[in-house]
C-alpha positions as CSV (number, residue, x, y, z in Angstrom):
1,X,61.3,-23.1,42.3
2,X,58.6,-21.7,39.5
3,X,60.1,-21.4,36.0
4,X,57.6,-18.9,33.8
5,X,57.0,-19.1,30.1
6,X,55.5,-16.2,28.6
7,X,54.5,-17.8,25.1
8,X,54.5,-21.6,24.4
9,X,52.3,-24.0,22.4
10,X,51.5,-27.4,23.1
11,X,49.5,-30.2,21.3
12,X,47.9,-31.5,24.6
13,X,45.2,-34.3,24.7
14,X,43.4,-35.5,27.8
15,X,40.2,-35.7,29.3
16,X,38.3,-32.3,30.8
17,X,35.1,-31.6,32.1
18,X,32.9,-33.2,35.0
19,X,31.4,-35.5,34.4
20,X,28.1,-34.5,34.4
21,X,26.1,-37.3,31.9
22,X,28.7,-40.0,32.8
23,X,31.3,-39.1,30.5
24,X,33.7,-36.5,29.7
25,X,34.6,-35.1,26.8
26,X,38.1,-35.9,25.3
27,X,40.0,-32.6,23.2
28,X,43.0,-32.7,21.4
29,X,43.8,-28.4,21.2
30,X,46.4,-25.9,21.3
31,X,47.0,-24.1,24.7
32,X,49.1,-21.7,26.0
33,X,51.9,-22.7,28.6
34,X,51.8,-20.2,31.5
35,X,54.1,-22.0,33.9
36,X,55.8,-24.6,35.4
37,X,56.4,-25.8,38.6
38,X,58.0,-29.2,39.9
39,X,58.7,-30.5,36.3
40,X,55.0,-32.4,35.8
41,X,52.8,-29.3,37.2
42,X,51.5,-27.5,34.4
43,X,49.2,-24.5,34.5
44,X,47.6,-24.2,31.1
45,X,45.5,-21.8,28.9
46,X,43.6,-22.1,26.3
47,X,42.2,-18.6,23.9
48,X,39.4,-17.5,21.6
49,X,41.8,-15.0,20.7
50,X,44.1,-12.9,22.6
51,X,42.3,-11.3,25.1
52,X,39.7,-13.7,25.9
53,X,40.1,-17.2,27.6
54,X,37.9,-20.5,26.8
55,X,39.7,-22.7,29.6
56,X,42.0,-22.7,32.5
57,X,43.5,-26.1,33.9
58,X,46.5,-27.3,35.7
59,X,48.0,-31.0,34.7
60,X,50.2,-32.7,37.1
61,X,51.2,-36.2,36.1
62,X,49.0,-36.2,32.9
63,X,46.1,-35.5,35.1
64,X,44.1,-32.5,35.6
65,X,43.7,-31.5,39.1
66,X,42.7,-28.2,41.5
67,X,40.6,-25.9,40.3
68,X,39.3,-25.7,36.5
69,X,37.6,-23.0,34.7
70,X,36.0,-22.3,31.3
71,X,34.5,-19.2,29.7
72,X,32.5,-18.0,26.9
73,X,33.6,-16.1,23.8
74,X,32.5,-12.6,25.7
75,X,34.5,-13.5,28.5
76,X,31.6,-14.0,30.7
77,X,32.0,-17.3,33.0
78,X,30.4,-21.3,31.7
79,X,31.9,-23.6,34.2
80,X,33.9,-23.5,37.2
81,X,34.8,-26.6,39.6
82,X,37.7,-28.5,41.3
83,X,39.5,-32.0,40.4
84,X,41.4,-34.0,43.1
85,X,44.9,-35.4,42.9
86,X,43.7,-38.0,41.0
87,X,41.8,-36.2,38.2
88,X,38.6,-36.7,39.3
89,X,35.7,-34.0,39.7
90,X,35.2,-33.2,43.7
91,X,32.6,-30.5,45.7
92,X,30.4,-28.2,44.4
93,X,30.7,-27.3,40.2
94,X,28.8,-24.5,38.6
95,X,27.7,-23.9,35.1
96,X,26.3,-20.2,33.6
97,X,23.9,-20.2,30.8
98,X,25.9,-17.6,27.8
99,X,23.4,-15.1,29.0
100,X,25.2,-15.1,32.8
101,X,22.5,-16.6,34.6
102,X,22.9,-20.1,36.7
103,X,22.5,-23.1,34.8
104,X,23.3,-25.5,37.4
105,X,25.1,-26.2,40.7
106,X,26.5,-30.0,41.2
107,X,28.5,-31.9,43.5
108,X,30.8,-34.8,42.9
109,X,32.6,-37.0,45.0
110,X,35.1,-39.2,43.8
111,X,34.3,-38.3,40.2
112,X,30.7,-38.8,40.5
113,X,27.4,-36.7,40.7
114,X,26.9,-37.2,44.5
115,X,24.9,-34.9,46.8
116,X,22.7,-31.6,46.1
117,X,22.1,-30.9,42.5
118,X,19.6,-28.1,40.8
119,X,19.3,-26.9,37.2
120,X,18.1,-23.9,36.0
121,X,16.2,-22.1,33.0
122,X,18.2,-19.4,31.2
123,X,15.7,-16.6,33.0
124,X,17.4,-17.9,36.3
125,X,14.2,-19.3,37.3
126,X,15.0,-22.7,39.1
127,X,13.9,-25.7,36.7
128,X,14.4,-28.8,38.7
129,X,16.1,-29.6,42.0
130,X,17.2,-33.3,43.5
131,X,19.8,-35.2,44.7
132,X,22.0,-37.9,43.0
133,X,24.0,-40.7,44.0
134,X,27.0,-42.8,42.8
135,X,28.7,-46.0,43.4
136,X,31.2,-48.1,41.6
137,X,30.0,-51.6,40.2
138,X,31.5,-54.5,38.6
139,X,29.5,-55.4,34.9
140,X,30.8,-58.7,32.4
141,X,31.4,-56.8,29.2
142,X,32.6,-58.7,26.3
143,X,33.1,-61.8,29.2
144,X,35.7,-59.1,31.2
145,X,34.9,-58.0,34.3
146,X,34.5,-54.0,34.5
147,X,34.3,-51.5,36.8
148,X,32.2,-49.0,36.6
149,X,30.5,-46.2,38.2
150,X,26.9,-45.9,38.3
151,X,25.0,-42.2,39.1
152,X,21.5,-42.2,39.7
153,X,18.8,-39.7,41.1
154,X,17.6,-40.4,44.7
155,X,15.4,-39.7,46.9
156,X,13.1,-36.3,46.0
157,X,12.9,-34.4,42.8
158,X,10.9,-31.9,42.0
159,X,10.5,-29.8,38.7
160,X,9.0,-26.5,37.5
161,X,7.6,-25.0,35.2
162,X,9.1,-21.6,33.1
163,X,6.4,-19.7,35.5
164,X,8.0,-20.9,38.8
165,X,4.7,-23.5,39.6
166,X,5.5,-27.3,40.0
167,X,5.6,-29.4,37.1
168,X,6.3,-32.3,38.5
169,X,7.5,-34.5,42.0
170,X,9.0,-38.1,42.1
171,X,10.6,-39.8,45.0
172,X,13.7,-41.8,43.6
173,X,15.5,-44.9,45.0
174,X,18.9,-46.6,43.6
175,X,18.2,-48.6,40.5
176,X,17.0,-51.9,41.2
177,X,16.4,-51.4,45.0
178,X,12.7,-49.8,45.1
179,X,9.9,-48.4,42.6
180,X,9.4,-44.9,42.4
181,X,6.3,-42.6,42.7
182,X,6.0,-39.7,40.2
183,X,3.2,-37.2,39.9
184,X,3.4,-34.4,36.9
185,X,1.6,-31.3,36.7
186,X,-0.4,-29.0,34.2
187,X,1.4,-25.3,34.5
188,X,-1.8,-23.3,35.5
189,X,-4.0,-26.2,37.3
190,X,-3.6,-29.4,39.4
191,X,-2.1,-33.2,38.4
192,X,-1.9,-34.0,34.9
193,X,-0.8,-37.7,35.6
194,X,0.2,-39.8,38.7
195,X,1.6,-43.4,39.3
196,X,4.2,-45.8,39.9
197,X,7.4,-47.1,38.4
198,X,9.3,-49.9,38.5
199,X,13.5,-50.1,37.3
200,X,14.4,-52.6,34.5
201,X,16.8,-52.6,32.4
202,X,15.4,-51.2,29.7
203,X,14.1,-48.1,31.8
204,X,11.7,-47.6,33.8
205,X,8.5,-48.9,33.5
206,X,5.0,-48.1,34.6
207,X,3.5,-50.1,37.3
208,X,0.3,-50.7,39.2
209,X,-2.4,-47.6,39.0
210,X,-1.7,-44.7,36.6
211,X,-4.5,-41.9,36.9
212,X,-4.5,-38.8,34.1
213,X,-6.2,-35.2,34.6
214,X,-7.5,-33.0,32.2
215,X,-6.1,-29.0,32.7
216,X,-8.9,-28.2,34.8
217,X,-8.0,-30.7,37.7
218,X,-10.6,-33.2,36.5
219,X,-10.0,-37.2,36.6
220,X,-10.4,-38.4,32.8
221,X,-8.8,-42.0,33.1
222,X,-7.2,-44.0,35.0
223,X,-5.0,-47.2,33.6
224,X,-3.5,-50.0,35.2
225,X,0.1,-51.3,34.0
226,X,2.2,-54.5,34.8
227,X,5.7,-53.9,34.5
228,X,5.3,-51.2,31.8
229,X,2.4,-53.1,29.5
230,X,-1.3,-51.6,29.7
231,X,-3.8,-54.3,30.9
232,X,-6.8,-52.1,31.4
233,X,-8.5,-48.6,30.7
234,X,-11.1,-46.5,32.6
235,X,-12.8,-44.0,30.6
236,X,-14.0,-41.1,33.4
237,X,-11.9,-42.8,36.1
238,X,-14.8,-45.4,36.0
């Protein structure tokens, strides 16, 4: 049986948004009760001003789950996606840049980036496209055991410049598995740089045979790193 309430502030802190760095973002803020349904199912709103919504959620059990949506102040849409039964992001979430276009389209699975991801410039013009991957992990912080859940890019990713052309490519493995190959590009001619890295934990880290390009495709060095330090120079890619 649905009981309705037409007008009904709450003070309501919890945790909303995908988690789309690795975190979400904690808000304490007024919202607008619309109804009720099984005692703990709350469908909530929250305004700019009368007429114009900033978020939709529902809360079940202190947890926000099904579908959420948030807007900007013109009304126009900034993020809609879905949260499971246990409050964590699931599927496909979308994101609008204020001027309507796509900003990006991600997939989560069990609260983390997993699957198809791609980001785009505020002309609508794609910017870079990829996959990620997550996995939970046990880490000793502060001598306790902690689990955790690690996202990571895999496989290929490519990126573009504002004109559409390729900026750059890099193949991506999970960290501490395999090296990765990345190759950037000038935004009217060929390479600009290509090499190797290697994962460590303080990021990653050149490796092996780095060559550079000047803008009109031409080889002007090439370097040679060991686990991210420089041990030699070639001037001319002599």
């Amino acid at each position: 049986m649905y009981k309705y309430i037409l007008v009904c502030f709450l003070v309501l802190p919890y945790y909303l948004g995908a988690q789309s760095d690795s975190s979400r973002l904690a808000l304490t803020s007024e919202y607008s009760l619309v109804s009720v349904k099984g005692g703990d199912s709350l469908f909530l709103r929250k305004m700019y001003n009368a007429d114009t919504l900033v978020e939709e959620v529902y809360i079940q059990g202190g947890k926000i789950i099904g579908q959420y949506k948030s807007y900007y102040s013109d009304g126009s849409r900034k993020r809609i996606g879905t949260y499971d039964r246990y409050g964590r992001a699931r599927g496909q979430w979308k994101s609008w840049h204020s001027g309507g276009n796509m900003s990006s389209e991600l997939h989560y699975k069990d609260g983390g980036l997993n699957g198809a991801a791609k980001f785009y410039y505020p002309s609508g013009r794609l910017r870079e496209e990829g996959r990620f991957m997550s996995r939970k992990t046990q880490m000793i912080i502060s001598g306790k055991i902690v689990e955790q859940q690690l996202e990571a890019r895999i496989g290929k990713w490519k990126s573009y410049h504002p004109n559409g052309k390729i900026k750059s490519e890099g193949d991506y493995w999970w960290p501490g598995i395999k090296d990765r190959s990345y190759e950037d590009y000038w935004e009217e001619q060929g390479s600009m740089e290509s090499g190797e890295f290697i994962q460590a934990w303080e990021g990653d880290l050149r490796h092996g045979e780095w060559k550079f390009y000047n803008e009109s495709g031409v080889l002007e060095k090439v370097e040679y790193y060991h686990k991210g330090e420089l041990t030699e120079r070639n001037v001319g890619g002599n």
